[in-house]
C-alpha positions as CSV (number, residue, x, y, z in Angstrom):
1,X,0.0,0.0,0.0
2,X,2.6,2.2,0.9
3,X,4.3,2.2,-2.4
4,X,2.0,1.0,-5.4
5,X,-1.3,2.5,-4.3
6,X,-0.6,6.0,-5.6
7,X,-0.3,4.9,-9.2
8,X,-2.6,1.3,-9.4
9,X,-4.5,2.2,-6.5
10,X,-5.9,0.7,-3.4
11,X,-7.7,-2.4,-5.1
12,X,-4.8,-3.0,-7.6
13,X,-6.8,-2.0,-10.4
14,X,-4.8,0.3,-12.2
15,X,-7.3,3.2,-10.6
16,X,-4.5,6.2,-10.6
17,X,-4.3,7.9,-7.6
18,X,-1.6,10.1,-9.8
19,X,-1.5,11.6,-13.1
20,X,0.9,9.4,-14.8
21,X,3.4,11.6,-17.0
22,X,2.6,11.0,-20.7
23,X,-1.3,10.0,-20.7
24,X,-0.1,6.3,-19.5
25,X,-2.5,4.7,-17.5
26,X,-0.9,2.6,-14.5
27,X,-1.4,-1.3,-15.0
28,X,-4.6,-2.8,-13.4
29,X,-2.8,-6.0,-11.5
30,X,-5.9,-7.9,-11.1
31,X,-6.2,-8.9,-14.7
32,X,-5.4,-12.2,-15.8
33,X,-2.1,-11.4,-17.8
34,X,0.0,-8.1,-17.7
35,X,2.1,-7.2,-20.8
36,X,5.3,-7.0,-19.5
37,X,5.3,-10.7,-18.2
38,X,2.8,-12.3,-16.0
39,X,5.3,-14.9,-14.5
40,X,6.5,-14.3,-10.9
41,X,10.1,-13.5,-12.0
42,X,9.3,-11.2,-14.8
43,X,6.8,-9.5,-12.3
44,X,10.1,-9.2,-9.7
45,X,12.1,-7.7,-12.4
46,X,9.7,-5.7,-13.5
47,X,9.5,-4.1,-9.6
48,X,12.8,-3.9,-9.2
49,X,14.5,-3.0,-12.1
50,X,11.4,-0.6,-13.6
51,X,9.8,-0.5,-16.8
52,X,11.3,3.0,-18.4
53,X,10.7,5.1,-20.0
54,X,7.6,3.7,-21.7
55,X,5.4,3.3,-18.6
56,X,7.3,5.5,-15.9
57,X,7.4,2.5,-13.8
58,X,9.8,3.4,-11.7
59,X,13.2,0.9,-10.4
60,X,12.5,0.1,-6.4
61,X,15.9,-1.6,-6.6
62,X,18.1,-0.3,-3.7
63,X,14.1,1.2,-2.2
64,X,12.1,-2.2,-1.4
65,X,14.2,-5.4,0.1
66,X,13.9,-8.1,-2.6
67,X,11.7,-10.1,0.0
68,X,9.4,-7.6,0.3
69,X,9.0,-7.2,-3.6
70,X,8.4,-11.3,-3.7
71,X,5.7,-10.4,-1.0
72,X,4.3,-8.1,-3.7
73,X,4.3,-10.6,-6.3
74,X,2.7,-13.2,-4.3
75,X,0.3,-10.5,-3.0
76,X,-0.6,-10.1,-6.9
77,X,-1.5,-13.8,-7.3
78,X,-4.1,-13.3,-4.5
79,X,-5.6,-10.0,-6.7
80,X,-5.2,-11.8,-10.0
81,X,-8.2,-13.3,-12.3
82,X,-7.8,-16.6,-13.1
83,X,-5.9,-17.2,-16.6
């Protein structure tokens, strides 16, 4: 909550809480897929290292421990639609 509800908001829906820079609307995590990898390592890397500059998602490498970004992507299983 403290760090991803501002821009995919507090259900994980991709309901900005922020204008994102560019007109890009944030990701909504509880569909099924996501574009930039829907398997639990690409969803790590994509936390940690950032998906820039097309989506302004920023790096939490060096921000977040790497357990606490693995809780995030295990949190996003729990939000997730069924695929």
């Amino acid at each position: 909550m403290k760090r991803c509800v501002m821009c995919h908001g507090p259900k994980a829906d991709g309901t900005p809480q922020i204008l994102i820079e560019g007109g890009v609307s944030p990701a909504n995590l509880t569909e099924s897929t996501y574009i930039y990898g829907t398997a639990d390592g690409q969803i790590f890397t994509n936390i940690k290292t950032g998906i820039l500059p097309n989506l302004n998602m920023p790096t939490w490498d060096g921000v977040v421990p790497d357990t606490d970004i693995w809780n995030v992507v295990n949190f996003l299983r729990t939000v997730r639609q069924p695929g």
